[in-house]
C-alpha positions as CSV (number, residue, x, y, z in Angstrom):
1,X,-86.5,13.6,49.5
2,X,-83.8,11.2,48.8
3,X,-83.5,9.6,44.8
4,X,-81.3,6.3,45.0
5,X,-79.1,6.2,41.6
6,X,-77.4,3.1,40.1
7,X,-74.5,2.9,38.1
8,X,-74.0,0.6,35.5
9,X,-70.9,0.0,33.5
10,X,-71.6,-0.8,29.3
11,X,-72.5,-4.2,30.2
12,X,-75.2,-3.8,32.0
13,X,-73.2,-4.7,35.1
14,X,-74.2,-2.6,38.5
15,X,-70.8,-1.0,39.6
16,X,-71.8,1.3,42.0
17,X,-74.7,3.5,43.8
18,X,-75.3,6.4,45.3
19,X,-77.8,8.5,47.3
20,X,-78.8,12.3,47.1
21,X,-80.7,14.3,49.2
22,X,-82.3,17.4,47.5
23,X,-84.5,20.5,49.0
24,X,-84.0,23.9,47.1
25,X,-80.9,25.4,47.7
26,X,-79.3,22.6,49.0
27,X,-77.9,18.8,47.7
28,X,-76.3,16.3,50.0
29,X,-74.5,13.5,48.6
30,X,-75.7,11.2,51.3
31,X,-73.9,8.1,50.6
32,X,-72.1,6.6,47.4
33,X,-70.4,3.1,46.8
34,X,-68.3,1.7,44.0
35,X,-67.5,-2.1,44.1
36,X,-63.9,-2.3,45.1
37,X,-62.9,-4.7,42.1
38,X,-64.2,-2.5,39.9
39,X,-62.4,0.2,41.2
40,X,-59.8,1.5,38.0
41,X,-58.4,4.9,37.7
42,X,-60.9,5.5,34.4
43,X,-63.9,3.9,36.2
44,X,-63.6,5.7,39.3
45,X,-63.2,9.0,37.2
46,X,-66.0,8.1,35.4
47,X,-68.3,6.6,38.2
48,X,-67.4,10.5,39.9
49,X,-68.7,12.3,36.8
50,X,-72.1,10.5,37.0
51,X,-72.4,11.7,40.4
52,X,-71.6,15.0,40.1
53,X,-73.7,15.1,37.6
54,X,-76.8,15.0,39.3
55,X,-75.6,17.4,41.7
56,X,-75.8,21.1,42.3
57,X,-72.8,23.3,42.2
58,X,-71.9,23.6,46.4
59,X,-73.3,20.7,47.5
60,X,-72.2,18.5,50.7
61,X,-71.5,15.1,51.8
62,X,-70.9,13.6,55.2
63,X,-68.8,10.5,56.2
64,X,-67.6,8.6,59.4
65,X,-64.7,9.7,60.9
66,X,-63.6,6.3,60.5
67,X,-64.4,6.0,56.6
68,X,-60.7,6.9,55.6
69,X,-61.0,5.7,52.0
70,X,-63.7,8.2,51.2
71,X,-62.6,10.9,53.0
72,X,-59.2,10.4,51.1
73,X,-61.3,10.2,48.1
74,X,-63.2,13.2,48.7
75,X,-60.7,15.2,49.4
76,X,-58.7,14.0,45.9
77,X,-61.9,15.6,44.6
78,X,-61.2,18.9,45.7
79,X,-64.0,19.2,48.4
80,X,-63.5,20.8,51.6
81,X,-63.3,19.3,54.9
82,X,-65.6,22.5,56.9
83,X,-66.0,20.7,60.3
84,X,-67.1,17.8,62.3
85,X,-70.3,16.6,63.7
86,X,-70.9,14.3,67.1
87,X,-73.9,12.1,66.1
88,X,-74.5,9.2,68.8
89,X,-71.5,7.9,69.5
90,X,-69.4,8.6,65.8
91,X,-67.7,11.5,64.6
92,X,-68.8,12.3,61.2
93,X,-66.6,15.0,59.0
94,X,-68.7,17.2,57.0
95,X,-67.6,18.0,53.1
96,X,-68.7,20.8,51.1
97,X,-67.8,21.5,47.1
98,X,-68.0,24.8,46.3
């Protein structure tokens, strides 16, 4: 199943969420969000620990072709682009850290 997490900075203030889909062998980030005002160098690092966290080693995450901001990101985060999927009418690029 999926497990929603929130992120809160010291303040108590929600800066962020994001979504991970676990079975066995296998996690998927399936979405993530970080409010763009909040969006510093140390926060983002920091917001990106908490996520990987709660991760597995070589897990995946899949974005909109359109979603250039997180694929930018992504890839900054040393995952690997591995190939594309057609899904109604979007492209979505998969991701996989390993």
């Amino acid at each position: 199943g999926c497990t929603f997490y929130e992120v809160q900075s010291d303040g108590d203030r929600s800066i962020g969420y994001f979504i991970i889909h676990k079975n066995a062998n296998k996690h998927t980030l399936v979405e993530f969000f970080l409010n763009s005002h909040l969006r510093t160098k140390e926060i983002v690092k920091d917001f990106w620990q908490i996520v990987e966290s709660k991760l597995n080693k070589n897990y995946c995450c899949q974005v909109p072709s359109k979603n250039i901001k997180a694929i930018k990101f992504l890839e900054q985060n040393r995952l690997k682009l591995t190939d594309k999927a057609n899904i109604g009418n979007q492209v979505f690029y998969n991701f996989v850290k390993n």
